[in-house]
C-alpha positions in Angstrom: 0.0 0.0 0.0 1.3 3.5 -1.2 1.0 6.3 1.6 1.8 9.8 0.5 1.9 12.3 3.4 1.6 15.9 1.7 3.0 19.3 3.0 0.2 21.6 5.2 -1.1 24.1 2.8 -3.2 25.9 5.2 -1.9 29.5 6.2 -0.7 29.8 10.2 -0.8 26.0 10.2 3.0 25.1 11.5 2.3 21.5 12.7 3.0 18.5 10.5 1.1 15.4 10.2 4.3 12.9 10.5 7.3 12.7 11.7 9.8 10.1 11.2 9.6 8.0 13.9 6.2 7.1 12.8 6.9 6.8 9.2 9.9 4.0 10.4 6.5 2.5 11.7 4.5 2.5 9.1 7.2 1.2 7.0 7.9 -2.0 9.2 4.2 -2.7 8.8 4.9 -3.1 5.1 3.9 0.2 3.8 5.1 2.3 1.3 5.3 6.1 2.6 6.2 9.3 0.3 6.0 12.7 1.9 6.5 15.5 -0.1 9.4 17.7 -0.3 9.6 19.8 2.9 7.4 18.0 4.8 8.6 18.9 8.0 10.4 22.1 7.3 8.2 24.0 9.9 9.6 21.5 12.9 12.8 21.3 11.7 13.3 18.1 10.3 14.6 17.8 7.2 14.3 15.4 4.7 16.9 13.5 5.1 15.3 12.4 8.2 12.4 11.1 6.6 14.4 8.9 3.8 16.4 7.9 6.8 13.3 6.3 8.6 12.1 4.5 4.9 10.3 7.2 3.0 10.6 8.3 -0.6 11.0 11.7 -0.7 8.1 12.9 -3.5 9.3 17.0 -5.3 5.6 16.4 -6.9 2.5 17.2 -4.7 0.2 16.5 -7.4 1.8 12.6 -8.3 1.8 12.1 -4.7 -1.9 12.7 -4.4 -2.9 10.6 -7.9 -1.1 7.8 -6.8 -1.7 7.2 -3.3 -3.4 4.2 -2.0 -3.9 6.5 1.2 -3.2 9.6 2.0 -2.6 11.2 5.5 -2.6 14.8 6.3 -3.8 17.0 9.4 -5.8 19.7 8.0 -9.1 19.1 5.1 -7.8 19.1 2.2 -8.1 21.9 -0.3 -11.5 21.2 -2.7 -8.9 22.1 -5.7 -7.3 19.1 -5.2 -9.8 16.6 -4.5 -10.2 16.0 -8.4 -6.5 14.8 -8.5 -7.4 12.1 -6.1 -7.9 8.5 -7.5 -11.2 6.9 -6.7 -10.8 4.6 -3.9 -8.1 6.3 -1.8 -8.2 6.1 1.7 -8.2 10.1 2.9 -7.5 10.7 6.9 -7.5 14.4 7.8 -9.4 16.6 10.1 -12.4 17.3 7.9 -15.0 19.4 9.9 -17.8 17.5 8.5 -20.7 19.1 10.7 -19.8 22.2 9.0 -17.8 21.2 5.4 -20.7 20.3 3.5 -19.5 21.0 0.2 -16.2 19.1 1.2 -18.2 15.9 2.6 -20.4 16.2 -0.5 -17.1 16.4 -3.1 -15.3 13.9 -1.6 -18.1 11.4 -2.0 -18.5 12.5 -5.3 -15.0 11.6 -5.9 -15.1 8.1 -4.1 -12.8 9.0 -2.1 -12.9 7.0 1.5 -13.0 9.8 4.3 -11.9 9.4 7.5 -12.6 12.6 9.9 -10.0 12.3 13.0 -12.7 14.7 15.0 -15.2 12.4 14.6 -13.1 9.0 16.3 -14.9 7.9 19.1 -14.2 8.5 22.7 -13.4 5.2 23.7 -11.0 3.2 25.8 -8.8 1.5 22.8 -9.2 4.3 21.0 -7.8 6.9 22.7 -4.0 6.4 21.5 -6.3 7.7 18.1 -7.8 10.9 19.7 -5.9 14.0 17.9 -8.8 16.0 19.3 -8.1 15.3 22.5 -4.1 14.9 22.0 -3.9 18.5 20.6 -6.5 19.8 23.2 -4.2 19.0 26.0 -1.7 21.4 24.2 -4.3 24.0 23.7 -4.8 24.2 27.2 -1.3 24.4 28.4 -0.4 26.9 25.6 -3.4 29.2 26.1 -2.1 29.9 30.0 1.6 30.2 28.5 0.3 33.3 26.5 -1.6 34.6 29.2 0.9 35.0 31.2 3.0 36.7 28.7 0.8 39.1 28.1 -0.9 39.6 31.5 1.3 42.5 33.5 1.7 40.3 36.7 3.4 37.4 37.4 1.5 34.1 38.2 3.2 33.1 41.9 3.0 34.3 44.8 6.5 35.8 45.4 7.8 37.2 49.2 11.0 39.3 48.7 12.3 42.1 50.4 10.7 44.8 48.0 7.1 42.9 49.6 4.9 40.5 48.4 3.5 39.8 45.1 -0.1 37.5 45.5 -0.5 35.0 43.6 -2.9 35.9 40.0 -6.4 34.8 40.1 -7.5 32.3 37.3 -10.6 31.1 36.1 -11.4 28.5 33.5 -14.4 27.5 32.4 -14.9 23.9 30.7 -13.1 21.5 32.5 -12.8 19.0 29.6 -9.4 17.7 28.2 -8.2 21.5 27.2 -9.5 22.6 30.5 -8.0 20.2 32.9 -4.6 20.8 31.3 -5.3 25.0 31.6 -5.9 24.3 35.4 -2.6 22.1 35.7 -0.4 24.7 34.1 -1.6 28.0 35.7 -1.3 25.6 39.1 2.3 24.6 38.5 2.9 28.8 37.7 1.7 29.6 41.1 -1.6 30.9 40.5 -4.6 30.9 42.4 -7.3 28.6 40.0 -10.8 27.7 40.1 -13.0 26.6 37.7 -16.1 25.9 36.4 -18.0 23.4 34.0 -22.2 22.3 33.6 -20.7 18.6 34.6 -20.7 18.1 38.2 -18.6 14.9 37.4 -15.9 16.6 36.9 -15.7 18.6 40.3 -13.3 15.9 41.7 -11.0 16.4 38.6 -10.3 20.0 39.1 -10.0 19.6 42.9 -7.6 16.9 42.5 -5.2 19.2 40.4 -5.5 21.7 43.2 -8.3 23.9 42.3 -11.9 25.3 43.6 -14.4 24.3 41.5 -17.4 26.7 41.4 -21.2 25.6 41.8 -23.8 26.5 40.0 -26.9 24.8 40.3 -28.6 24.5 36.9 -30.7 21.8 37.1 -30.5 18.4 35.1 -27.3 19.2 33.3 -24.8 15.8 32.3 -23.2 14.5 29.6 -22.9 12.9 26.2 -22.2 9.4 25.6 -19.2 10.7 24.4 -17.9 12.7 27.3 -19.2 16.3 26.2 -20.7 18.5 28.1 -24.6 18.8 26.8 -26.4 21.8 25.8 -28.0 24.2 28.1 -31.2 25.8 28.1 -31.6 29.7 27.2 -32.6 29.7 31.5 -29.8 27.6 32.3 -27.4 30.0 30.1 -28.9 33.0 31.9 -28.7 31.5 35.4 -25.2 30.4 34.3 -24.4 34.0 32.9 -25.6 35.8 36.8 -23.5 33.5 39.3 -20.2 33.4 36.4 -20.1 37.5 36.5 -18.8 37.9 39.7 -15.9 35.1 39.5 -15.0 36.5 36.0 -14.8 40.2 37.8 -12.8 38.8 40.2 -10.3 37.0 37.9 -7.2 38.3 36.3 -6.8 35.5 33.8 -10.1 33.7 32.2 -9.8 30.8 30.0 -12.9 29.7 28.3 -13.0 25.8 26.6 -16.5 25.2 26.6 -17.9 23.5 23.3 -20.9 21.3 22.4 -19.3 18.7 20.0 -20.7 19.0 16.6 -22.6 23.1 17.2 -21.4 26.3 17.8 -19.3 27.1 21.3 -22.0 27.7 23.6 -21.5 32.2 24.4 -20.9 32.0 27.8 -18.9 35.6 28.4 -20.4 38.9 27.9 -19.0 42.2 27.0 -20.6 43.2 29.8 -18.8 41.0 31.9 -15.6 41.5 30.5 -16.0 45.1 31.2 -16.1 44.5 34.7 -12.7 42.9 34.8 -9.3 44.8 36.4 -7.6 46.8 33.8 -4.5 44.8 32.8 -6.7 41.5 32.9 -6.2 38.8 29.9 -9.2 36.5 28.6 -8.3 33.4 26.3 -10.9 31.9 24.3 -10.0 28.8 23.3 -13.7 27.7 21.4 -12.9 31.2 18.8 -13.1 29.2 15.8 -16.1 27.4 16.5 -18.0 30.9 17.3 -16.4 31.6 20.7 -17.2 31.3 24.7 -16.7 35.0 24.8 -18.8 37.8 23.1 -16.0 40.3 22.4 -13.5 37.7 20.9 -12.6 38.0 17.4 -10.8 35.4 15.5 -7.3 36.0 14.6 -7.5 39.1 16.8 -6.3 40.5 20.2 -8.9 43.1 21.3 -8.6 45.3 24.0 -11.9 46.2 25.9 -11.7 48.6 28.5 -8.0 47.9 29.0 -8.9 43.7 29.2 -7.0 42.1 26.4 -9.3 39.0 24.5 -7.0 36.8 22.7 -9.1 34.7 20.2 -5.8 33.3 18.3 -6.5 30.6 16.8 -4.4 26.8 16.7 -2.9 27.3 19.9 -1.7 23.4 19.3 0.3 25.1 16.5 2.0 27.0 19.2 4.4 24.3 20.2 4.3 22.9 17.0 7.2 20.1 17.6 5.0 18.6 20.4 1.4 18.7 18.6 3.0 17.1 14.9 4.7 14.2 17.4 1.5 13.6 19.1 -0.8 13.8 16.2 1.4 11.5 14.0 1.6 9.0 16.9 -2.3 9.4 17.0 -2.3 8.7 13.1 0.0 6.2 13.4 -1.9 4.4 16.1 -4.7 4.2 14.1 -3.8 3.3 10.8 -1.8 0.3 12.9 -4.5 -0.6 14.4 -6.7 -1.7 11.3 -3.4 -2.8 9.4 -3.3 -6.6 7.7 -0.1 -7.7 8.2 -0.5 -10.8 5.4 -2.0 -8.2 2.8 0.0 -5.0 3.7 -2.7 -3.3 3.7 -5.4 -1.1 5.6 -8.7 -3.0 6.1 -11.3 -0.7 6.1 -13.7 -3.0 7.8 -17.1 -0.9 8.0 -18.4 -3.0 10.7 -15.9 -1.7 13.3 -17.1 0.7 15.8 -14.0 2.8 15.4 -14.5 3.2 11.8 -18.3 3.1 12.2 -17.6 6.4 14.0 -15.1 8.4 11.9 -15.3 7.4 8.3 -17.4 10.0 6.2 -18.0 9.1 2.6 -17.1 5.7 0.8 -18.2 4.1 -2.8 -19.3 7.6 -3.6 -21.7 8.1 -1.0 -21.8 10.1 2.4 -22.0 6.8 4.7 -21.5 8.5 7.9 -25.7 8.3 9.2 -25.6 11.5 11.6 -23.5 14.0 8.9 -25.6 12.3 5.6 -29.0 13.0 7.8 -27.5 16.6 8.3 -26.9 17.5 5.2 -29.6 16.3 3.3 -32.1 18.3 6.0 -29.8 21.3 4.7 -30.7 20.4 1.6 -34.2 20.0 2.2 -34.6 23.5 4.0 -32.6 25.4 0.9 -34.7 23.3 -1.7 -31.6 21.6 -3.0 -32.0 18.7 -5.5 -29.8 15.5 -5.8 -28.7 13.2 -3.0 -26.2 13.2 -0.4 -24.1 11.5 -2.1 -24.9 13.1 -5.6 
């Protein structure tokens, strides 16, 4: 089986989807990996290292792509270059199907066989797979690393002989994978955390890492099959909104991680509150590019409200790129192990597995994935679109 791993096209994107440890690993399976030229520039590894570990090292993207048996890359691929794809490849990327319509719906079109890494179930043997949660855990720690450097105090408490400096107050709100690590990290600077989250299972979580957790009774509340946190109620927002005001006034750092998987971040932060924050103060919102927790963020932007700086930047993964390409390619490499055939050399993309049952999009030309076919043909529906899902 021919793998070729192209170069990130995406602008800001500075992670790479393997390194060459896991090629050397894909290679002692029995496949045959290409990356093209320059692969991992951006992380400094040269190509040399690749051809080192077993890969052919490809000068032309667009062979690469045509002649693949599979292809692996982190971000959706460009629609331009879906047409160079032969029909039948095996695609794995991060496709943001819930949103990428016209993506899902050309990439069946092409019969191409699409494999969304978001979509991977959050199971026990699969979480060596999980790039979403892998790259949240980076999110998290990076998003307190650029608070601090751009908040005007320093994080521990500090006793010299010119006084004592308190310790900051932090707040983060979503206590999920992202979360957790943002309480660890402002913890291990000094600071003073607490944090909040709708789940009330995951009080014991942020106590054990040292933090208050704030309570907020909201009624019947819980969780997904999958782990995430479950929509709220306009009252429950509201209610949610009242108590959170005061703890964000009283913060000098907020993080905000909250998202609803497959819908817009739930707003959580007003303006209003935001306004009533210490001049100096720094808010992180780490759900900008799925609409944002906070109502004054602004993608790709660092406002400044009333002196509070909002940092909506987004891949904060991207950040520490060296760490988040070695943890997604061992994620990618995990899983493409995982449903390898030794005796054929081969992936088996065996349909019936609930891994693959979970993550894989379109196939044979048609969008096979129940929830995102169902979603897009309502879409259809509503904008009196003719043609099938998978037409």
């Amino acid at each position: 089986m021919r793998i070729f791993v192209p170069r990130e096209m995406s602008k800001g994107e500075s992670r790479v989807p393997l390194i060459p440890a896991t090629v050397a690993k894909l290679v002692k399976l029995g496949a045959e990996v290409e990356i093209e030229t320059g692969l991992g520039i951006s992380i400094h590894r040269p190509d040399a290292e690749y051809a080192a570990a077993g890969a052919v090292v490809n000068p032309s993207r667009q062979a690469g792509l045509s002649g693949a048996d599979m292809i692996l890359r982190l971000q959706k691929p460009p629609l331009a270059e879906i047409a160079t794809l032969r029909q039948g490849v095996i695609h794995i990327s991060y496709l943001d199907p819930f949103k990428e319509h016209e993506l899902v719906g050309t990439l069946a079109a092409a019969g191409v066989s699409a494999i969304s890494k978001e979509m991977i179930p959050r199971s026990t043997i699969a979480q060596k797979m999980d790039a979403l949660s892998s790259q949240a855990n980076l999110a998290g720690y990076s998003a307190v690393i650029l608070a601090a450097e751009r908040l005007n105090r320093i994080f521990p408490m500090m006793t010299t002989p010119a006084g004592t400096m308190r310790p900051v107050r932090v707040l983060v709100i979503g206590v999920g994978v992202a979360g957790l690590q943002a309480i660890a990290t402002a913890k291990r600077l000094g600071a003073q955390v607490e944090a909040f989250d709708t789940r009330p299972v995951v009080e014991e979580q942020v106590k054990s890492l040292g933090a208050k957790f704030v309570k907020i009774d909201l009624g019947e509340t819980g969780q997904t099959a999958q782990g995430y946190a479950r929509e709220l109620t306009p009252e429950q927002l509201a209610k949610q909104r009242e108590v959170l005001a005061d703890r964000v006034a009283a913060s000098e750092v907020v993080i905000t991680t909250a998202q609803v998987f497959g819908r817009s971040a739930p707003r959580i932060v007003t303006t209003e509150m935001v306004q009533r924050m210490k001049p100096g103060s720094v808010v992180v919102d780490l759900a900008v590019e799925s609409g944002g927790n906070v109502e004054c963020s602004r993608l790709g932007e660092e406002v400044d409200v009333n002196g509070v700086l909002v940092i909506g930047l987004p891949n904060l993964p991207g950040r520490v790129a060296a760490a988040a390409s070695e943890m997604y390619s061992n994620n990618i490499g995990n899983f493409v192990e995982h449903f390898w055939d030794t005796n054929a050399k081969a992936f088996r993309l065996d349909r019936e597995h609930d891994i693959l049952k979970g993550c894989l999009i379109t196939h044979g030309g048609e969008i096979v994935h129940a929830t995102i076919r169902e979603l897009i043909e309502s879409r259809m529906r509503e904008n009196g679109t003719a043609g099938g899902a998978g037409s």
